[in-house]
C-alpha positions in Angstrom: 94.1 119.9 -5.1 91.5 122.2 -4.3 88.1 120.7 -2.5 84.5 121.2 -3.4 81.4 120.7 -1.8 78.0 120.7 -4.0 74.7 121.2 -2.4 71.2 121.5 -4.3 67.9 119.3 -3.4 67.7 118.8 -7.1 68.9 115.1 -6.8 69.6 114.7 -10.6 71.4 118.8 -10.9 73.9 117.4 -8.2 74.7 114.3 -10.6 74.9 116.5 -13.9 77.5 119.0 -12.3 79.4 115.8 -10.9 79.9 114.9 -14.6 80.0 118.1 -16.1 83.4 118.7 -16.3 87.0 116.5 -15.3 87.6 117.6 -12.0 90.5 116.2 -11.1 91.9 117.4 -14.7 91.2 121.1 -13.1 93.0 120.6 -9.7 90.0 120.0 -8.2 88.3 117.2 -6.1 84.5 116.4 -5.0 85.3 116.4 -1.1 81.4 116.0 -0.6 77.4 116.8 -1.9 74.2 116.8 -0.4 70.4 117.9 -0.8 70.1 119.1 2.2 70.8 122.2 3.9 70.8 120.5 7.7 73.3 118.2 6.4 75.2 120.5 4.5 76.0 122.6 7.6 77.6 119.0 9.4 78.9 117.8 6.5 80.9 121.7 6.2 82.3 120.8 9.6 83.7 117.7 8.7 85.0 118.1 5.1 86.1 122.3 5.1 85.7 122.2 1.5 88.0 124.9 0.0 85.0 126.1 -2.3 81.1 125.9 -2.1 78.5 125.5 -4.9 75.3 126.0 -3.6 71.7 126.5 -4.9 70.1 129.3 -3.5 66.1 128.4 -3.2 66.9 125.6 -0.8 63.8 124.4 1.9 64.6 125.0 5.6 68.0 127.6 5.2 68.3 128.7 1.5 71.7 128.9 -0.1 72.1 132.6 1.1 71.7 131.9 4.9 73.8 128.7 4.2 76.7 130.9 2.7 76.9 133.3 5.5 77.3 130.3 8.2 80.1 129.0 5.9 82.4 131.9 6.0 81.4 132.5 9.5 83.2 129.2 9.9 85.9 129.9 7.2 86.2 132.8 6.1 88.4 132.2 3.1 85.7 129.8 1.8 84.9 130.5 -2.0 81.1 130.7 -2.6 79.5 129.9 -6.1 75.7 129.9 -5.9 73.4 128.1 -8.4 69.9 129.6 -8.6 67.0 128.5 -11.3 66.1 132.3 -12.7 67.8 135.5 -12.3 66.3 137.4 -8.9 67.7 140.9 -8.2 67.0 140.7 -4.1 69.1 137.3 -4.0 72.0 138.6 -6.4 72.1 141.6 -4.3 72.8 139.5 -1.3 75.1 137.2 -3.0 77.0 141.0 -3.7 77.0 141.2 -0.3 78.4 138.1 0.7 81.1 138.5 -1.9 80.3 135.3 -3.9 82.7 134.4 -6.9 79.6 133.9 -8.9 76.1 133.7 -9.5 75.3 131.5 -12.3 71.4 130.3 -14.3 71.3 126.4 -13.9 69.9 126.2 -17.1 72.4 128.1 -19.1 74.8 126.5 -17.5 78.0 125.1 -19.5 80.8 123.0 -18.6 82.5 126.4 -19.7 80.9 128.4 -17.1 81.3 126.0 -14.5 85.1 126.2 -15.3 85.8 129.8 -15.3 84.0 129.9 -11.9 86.4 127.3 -10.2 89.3 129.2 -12.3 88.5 132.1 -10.5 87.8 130.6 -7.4 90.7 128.9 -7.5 92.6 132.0 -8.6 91.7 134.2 -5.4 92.5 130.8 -3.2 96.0 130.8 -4.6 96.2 134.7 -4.3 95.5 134.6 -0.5 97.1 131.7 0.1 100.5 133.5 -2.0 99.9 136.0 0.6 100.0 134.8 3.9 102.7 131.7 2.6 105.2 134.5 1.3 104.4 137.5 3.1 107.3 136.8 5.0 109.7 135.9 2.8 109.0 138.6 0.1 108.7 141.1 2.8 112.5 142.2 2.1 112.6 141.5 -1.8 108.9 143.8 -2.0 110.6 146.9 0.0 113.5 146.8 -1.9 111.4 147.2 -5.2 109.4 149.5 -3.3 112.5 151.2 -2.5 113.6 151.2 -6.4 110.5 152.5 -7.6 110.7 155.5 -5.3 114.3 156.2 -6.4 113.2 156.3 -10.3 110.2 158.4 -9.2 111.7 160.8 -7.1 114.9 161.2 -9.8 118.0 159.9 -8.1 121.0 159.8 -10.0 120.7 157.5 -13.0 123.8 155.5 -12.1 122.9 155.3 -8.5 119.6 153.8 -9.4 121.1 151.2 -12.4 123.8 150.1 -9.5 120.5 149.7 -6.9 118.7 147.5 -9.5 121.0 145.8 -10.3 121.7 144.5 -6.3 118.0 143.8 -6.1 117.9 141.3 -9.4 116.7 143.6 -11.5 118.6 144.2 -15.2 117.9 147.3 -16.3 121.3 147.0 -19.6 119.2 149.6 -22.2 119.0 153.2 -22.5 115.4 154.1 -22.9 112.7 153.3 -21.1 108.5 153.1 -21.7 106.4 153.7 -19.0 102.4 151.9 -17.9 99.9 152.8 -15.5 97.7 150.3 -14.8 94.8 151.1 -12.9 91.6 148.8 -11.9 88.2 150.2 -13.4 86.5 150.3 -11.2 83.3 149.7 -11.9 84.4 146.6 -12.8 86.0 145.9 -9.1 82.6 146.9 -7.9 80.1 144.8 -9.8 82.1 141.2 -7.9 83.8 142.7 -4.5 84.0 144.7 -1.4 86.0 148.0 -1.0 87.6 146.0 1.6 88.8 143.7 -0.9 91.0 146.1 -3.3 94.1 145.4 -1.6 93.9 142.0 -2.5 92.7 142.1 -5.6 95.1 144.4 -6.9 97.8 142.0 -5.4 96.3 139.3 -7.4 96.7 141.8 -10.8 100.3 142.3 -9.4 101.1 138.8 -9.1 99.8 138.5 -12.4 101.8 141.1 -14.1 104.5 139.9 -12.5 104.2 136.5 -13.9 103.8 137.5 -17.1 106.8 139.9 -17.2 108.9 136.5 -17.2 108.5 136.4 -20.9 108.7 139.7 -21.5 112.3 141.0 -21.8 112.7 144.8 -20.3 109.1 144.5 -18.8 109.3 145.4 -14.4 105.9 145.8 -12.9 105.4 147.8 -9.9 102.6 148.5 -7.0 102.3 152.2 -6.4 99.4 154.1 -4.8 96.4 151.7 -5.9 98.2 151.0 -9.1 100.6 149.0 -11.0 103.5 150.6 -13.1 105.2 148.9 -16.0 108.5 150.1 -16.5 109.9 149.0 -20.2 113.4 148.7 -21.1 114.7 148.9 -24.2 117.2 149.8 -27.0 115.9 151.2 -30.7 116.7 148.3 -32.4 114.7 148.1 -36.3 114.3 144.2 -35.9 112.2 144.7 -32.6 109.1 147.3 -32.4 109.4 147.9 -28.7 106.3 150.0 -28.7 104.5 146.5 -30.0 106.2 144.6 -27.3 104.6 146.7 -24.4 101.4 146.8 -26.1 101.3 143.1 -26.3 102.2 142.9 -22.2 99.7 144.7 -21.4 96.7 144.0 -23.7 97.7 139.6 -22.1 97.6 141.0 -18.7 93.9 142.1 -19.3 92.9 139.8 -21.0 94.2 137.3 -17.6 92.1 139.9 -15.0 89.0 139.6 -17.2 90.0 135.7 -17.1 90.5 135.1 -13.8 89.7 137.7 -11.8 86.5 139.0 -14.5 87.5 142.8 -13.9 88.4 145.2 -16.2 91.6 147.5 -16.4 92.6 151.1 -17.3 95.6 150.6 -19.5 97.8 153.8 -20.2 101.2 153.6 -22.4 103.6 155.7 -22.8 105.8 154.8 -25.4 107.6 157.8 -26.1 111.3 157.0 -25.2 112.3 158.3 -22.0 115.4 158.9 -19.8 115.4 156.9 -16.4 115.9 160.1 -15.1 112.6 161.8 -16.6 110.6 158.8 -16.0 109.6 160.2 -12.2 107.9 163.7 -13.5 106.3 162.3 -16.4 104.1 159.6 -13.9 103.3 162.3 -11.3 101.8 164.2 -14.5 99.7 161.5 -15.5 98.9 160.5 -12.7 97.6 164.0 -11.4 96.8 165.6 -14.5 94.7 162.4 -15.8 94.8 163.4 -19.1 93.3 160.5 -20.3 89.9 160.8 -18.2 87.8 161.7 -21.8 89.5 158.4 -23.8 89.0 155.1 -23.6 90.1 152.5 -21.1 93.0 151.4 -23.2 95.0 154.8 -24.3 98.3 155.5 -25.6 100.7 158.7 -25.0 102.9 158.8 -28.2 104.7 161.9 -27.7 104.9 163.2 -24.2 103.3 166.5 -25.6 100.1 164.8 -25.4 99.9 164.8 -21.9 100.7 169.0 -21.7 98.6 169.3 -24.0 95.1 168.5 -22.6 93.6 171.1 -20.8 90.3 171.1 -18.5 88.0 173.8 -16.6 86.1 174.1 -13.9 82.4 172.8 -14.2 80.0 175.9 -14.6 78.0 177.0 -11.6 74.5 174.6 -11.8 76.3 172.3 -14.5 73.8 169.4 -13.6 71.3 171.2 -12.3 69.1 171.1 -15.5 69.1 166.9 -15.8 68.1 166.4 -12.0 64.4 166.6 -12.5 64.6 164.5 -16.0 66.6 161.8 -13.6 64.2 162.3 -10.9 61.0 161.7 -13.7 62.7 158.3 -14.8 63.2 157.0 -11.9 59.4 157.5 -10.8 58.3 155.7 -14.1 61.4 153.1 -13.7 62.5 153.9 -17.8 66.1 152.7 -17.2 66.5 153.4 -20.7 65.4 156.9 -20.3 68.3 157.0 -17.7 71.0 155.8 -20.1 70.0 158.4 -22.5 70.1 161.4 -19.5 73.3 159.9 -18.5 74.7 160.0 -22.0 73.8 163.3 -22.8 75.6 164.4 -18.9 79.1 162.5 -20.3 79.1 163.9 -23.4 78.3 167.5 -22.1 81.2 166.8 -20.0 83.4 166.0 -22.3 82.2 168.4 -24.9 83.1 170.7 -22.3 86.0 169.6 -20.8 85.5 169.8 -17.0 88.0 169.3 -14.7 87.2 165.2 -13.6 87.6 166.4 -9.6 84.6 168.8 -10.0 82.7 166.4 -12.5 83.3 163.6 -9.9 82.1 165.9 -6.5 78.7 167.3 -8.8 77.9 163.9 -9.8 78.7 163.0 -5.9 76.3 165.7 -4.3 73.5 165.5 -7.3 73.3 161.4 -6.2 73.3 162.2 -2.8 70.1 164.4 -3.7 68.5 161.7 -5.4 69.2 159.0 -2.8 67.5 161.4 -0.4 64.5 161.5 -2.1 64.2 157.4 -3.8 66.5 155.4 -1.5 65.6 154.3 1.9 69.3 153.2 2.0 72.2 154.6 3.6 74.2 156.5 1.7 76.2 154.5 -0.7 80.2 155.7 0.5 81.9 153.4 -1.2 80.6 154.7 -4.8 81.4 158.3 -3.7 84.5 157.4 -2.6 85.3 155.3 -6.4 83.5 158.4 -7.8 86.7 160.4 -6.7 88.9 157.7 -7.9 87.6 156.8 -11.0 89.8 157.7 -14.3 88.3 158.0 -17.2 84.8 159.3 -18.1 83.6 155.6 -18.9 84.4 154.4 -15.5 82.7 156.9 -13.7 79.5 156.9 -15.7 79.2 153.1 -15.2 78.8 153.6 -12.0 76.4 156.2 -11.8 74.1 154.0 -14.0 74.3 151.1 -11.6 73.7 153.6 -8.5 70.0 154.2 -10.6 69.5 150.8 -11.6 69.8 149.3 -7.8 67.3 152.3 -6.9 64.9 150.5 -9.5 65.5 147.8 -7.8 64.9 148.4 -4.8 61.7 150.2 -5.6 60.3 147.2 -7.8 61.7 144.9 -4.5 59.3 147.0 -2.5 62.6 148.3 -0.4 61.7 150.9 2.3 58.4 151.6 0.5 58.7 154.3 2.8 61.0 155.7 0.9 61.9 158.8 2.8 61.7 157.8 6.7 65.1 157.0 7.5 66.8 160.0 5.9 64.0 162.4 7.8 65.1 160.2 10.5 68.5 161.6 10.3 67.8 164.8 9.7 65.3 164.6 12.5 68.8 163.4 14.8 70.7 165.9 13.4 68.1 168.7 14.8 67.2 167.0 18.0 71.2 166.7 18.9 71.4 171.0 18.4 68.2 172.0 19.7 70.2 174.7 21.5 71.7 175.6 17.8 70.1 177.9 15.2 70.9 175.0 12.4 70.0 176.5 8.6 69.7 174.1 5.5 73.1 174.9 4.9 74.1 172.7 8.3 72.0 170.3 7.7 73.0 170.2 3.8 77.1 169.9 4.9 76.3 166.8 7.5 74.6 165.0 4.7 77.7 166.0 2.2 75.0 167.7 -0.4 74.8 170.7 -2.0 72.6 173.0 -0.1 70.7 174.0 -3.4 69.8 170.0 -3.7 68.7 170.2 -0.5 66.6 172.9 0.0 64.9 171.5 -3.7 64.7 168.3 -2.0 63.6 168.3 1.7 60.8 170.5 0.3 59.6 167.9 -2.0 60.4 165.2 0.6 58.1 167.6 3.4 56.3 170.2 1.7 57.9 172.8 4.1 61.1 174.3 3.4 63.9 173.3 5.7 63.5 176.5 8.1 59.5 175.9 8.3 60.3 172.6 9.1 62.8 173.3 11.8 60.6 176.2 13.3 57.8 174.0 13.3 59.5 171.3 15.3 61.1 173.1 17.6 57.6 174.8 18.5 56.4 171.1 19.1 59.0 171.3 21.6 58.2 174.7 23.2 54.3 173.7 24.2 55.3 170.5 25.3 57.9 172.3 27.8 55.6 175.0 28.5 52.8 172.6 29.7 55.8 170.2 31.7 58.3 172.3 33.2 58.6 175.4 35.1 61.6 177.3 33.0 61.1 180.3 32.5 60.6 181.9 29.1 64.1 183.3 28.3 65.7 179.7 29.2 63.3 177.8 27.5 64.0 179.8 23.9 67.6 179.6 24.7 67.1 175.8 25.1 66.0 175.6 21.3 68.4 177.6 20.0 66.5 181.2 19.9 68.8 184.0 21.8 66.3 186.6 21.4 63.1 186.1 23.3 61.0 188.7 21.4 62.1 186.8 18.4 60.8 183.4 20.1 57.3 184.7 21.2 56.9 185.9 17.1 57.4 182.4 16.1 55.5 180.8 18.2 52.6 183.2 17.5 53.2 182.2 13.7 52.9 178.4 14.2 50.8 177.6 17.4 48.6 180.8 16.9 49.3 182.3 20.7 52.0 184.0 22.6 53.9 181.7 24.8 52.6 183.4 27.8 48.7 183.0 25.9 49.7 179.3 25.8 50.6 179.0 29.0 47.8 180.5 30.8 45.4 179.2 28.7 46.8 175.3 29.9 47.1 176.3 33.2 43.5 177.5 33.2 42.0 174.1 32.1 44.3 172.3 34.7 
């Protein structure tokens, strides 16, 4: 039985959500509750509640500060915060802190409440399944691992029967159906951490697995940040097997969106197959990712289909025309006006057909442009990084849109209202550690990972210099101060900042402090 502890300083909310639903019918127990933060932290000491429902707008230490002490403490604690309106700053930090939920006391339903615990409980059970039977599954996992890699790499069909066979699994049919399962991740995003995949897709694995008990022929796998389904089956007119691996799949969705409220890619191939063909037909789906322009839930028929699909290379400038019309939205905050820009990106896309790796890196470098100019953030890496992973079109666009709608955010939050300090303040690292470098905006554009185009377009509208002017200009700062502190001489000083040719060096100083270096000079010297 798991145990909760309830805190709000609403006396009479602590007394409805004690009678709100059966507790001990759920697996649960009320190991303690309090309306007050100072004794929540004492009372956390003494009863180590498994899970934690908290109100956020708590006196003295709200909910959020209250939560971070707790998985200090224990860090496999659940955290379920209660909060009296939706607030974007305090959802963003309950994000953060990687809380199973966020839910409105007064839409609250004994419903709700439920599928909170359920999934509370859920990722309890899935961490606890790991460290209890890491090591006794350790052998049984490698040898599955060991059988997947067989199939996939080809081995001798009766080899790979004989191995399966060892291992527990009965593989008696000829044909086989093949599913990729995939998390979308935009879905994964929205409720956990990057550092957090491995366990979650464990906890769609266990899942699968359990399932596959009541399916006959059905052997899920973990492979590469996936799960394969392997179907076995004989053509038999009494049983559509095609029906029965559709059915599998669509009950182990509907359990992630259940338990774990994330969404899967489903794809299914229900072509019959050899054993010995299933291994080249999953590297070409899962390389060629044919099914990037269809939905999250697509079926392959006829191994044809996969061949069949084509892309090519996005054109030169592809997004360059819905930058500004991003940009303008943003300023005004019309997030509508941004779903409609996105939409008409996706569908060009599509219409298109571009190759998802170079849609994926021009979405990439045109957000790293706009989080330059609206974002006082660091860059987001973890969305590039699902931006290369995503696969379909629908995945990848979700997460765009929530990139733009946290800017709005932020901005309405009154985030770094100065919005572009600590990227110049990067940039202004970046030159300051190669002084002695001639750095161009192509440098500068590869250390921030964007497309020297967006960044020339940018940093101008950031400064109103160009990057060169900028650099120039800065490293001329640098030269009178030198000239007025040190005693180099003129050829080590331009060295110093990068310039190799001294008559070059005197021209630019001319064109931004108005004098020769040796005019400077003499002219400081004098008034000393």
């Amino acid at each position: 039985m798991y145990r909760v502890m309830l805190i709000d300083d609403d006396v009479p909310m602590l007394k409805v959500l004690q009678q709100m639903i059966d507790w001990e019918a759920n697996n649960l127990q009320i190991a303690g509750s309090t309306y007050s933060s100072a004794k929540a932290m004492h009372m956390f000491e003494e009863v180590r509640p498994d899970i934690v429902i908290t109100d956020i707008g708590l006196p003295q230490k709200n909910g959020i500060e209250l939560a971070d002490h707790f998985i200090r403490m224990k860090p496999e604690v659940r955290i379920i915060f209660l909060t009296c309106h939706e607030d974007f700053h305090y959802a963003q930090q309950a994000v953060k802190l990687q809380a199973d939920d966020y839910l409105i006391k007064d839409q609250l339903t004994a419903e709700q409440l439920e599928q909170s615990l359920g999934k509370s409980m859920h990722l309890l059970k899935t961490r606890a399944g790991l460290i209890n039977r890491e090591a006794a599954s350790y052998n049984s996992q490698l040898f599955r691992q060991d059988l997947l890699q067989k199939v996939l790499n080809g081995s001798p069909s009766e080899a790979t029967l004989a191995y399966a066979a060892q291992i527990g699994i009965s593989w008696t049919y000829p044909w086989f159906m093949l599913g990729l399962v995939s998390i979308q991740l935009s879905s994964f995003d929205k409720r956990f951490r990057q550092s957090e995949f491995p366990l979650i897709l464990y906890a769609v694995y266990n899942i699968a697995m359990e399932l596959s008990e009541s399916y006959e022929g059905i052997t899920p796998f973990m492979e590469q940040g996936n799960i394969v389904i392997l179907h076995n089956f004989r053509v038999n007119l009494a049983q559509n097997a095609s029906l029965h691996l559709h059915n599998y799949l669509q009950r182990l969705r509907y359990q992630c969106v259940h338990f774990l409220k994330i969404q899967l890619n489903v794809i299914a191939v229900t072509d019959k197959m050899e054993l010995s063909s299933i291994g080249s037909i999953y590297q070409e789906i899962l390389h060629d990712n044919c099914e990037f322009y269809e939905n999250s839930d697509y079926t392959i028929s006829e191994i044809s289909q996969i061949r069949s699909r084509w892309f090519q290379a996005a054109p030169q400038g592809f997004l360059d025309s819905y930058v500004s019309e991003l940009e303008r939205k943003l300023i005004k905050q019309d997030l509508d006006g941004i779903r409609t820009t996105l939409h008409k990106i996706a569908s060009t896309a599509k219409e298109l057909s571009i190759d998802p790796a170079d849609f994926a890196r021009d979405l990439s470098s045109m957000l790293r442009g706009i989080e330059l100019m609206f974002s006082s953030l660091k860059f987001d890496e973890d969305l590039f990084a699902y931006l290369a992973l995503a696969r379909t079109l629908e995945d990848m666009m979700e997460l765009v849109e929530r990139k733009l709608t946290q800017m709005i955010g932020t901005r309405q939050a009154g985030v770094g209202s100065s919005t572009n300090e600590p990227k110049l303040q990067v940039i202004q690292q970046y030159i300051d550690q190669h002084l002695d470098d001639n750095i161009t905006s192509i440098d500068m554009a590869r250390y921030l990972f964007l497309n020297p185009s967006y960044f020339s377009r940018y940093f101008k509208r950031m400064t109103g210099l160009t990057f060169t002017d900028y650099v120039h200009q800065y490293k001329m700062k640098m030269a009178t101060k030198m000239l007025r502190m040190s005693g180099q001489n003129l050829e080590s000083l331009a060295m110093g900042l990068g310039y190799s040719d001294r008559t070059y060096f005197s021209k630019v100083f001319k064109k931004y402090v108005g004098t020769t270096p040796s005019e400077y000079k003499a002219k400081y010297t004098a008034r000393k």
